[in-house]
C-alpha positions, 0 to 999 in steps of 0.5 A, a space after each residue: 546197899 544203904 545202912 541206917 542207924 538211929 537214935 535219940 528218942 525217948 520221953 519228954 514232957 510238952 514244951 521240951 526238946 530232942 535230936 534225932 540222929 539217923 546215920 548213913 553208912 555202906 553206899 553213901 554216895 548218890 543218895 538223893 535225899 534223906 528224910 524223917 517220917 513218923 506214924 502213931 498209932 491208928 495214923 498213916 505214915 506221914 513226912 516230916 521233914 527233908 533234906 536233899 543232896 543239895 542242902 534243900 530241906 521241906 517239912 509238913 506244916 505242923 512241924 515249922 518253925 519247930 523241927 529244923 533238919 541238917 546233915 553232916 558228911 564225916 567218915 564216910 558216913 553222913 548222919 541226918 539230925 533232926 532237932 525237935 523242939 517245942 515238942 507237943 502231944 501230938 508229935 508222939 510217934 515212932 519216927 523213921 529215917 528214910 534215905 533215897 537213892 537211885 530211886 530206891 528207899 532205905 528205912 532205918 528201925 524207927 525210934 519211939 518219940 513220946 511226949 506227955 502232956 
């Protein structure tokens, strides 16, 4: 079992920035990848970025050049960051961390990501 933990969401104002955590705990080991998706309101669930057990990252293309994603393995844990900067309107949404191993996904409890205009 995977256990997934986040936090770093909250309100922020158009042009500003915030960090996402997700940390992995339990059954670490052969995890394949971990990733950030997030769903508004009335929209599917999307993927935002990702990053595999060998440091290769993607994101969708509406995030590029601002989202950056990174991992660090410390303690037995590994914890997922993703940086968001120049935030706009449209990236409100709740975002999930998602961590995939074994052909099995593991869904953290979703933190809610703001940002006015």
């Amino acid at each position: 079992q995977v256990q997934l933990v986040e936090s770093g969401g909250g309100l922020v104002q158009a042009g500003g920035s915030l960090r996402l955590s997700c940390t992995a705990s339990g059954s670490i080991f052969s995890i394949n990848a971990m990733g950030w998706y997030r769903q508004a309101p009335g929209k599917q669930r999307e993927l935002v970025a990702n990053i595999t057990s060998g440091g290769n990252t993607s994101y969708v293309d509406s995030v590029k050049g601002r989202f950056t994603i990174s991992r660090v393995y410390a303690q037995a844990k590994i914890t997922v960051y993703l940086q968001m900067n120049s935030l706009k309107p449209e990236d409100t949404a709740v975002y999930y961390c998602l961590a995939e191993r074994r052909g099995y996904y593991y869904w953290g409890q979703g933190t809610q990501v703001a940002v006015s205009s």
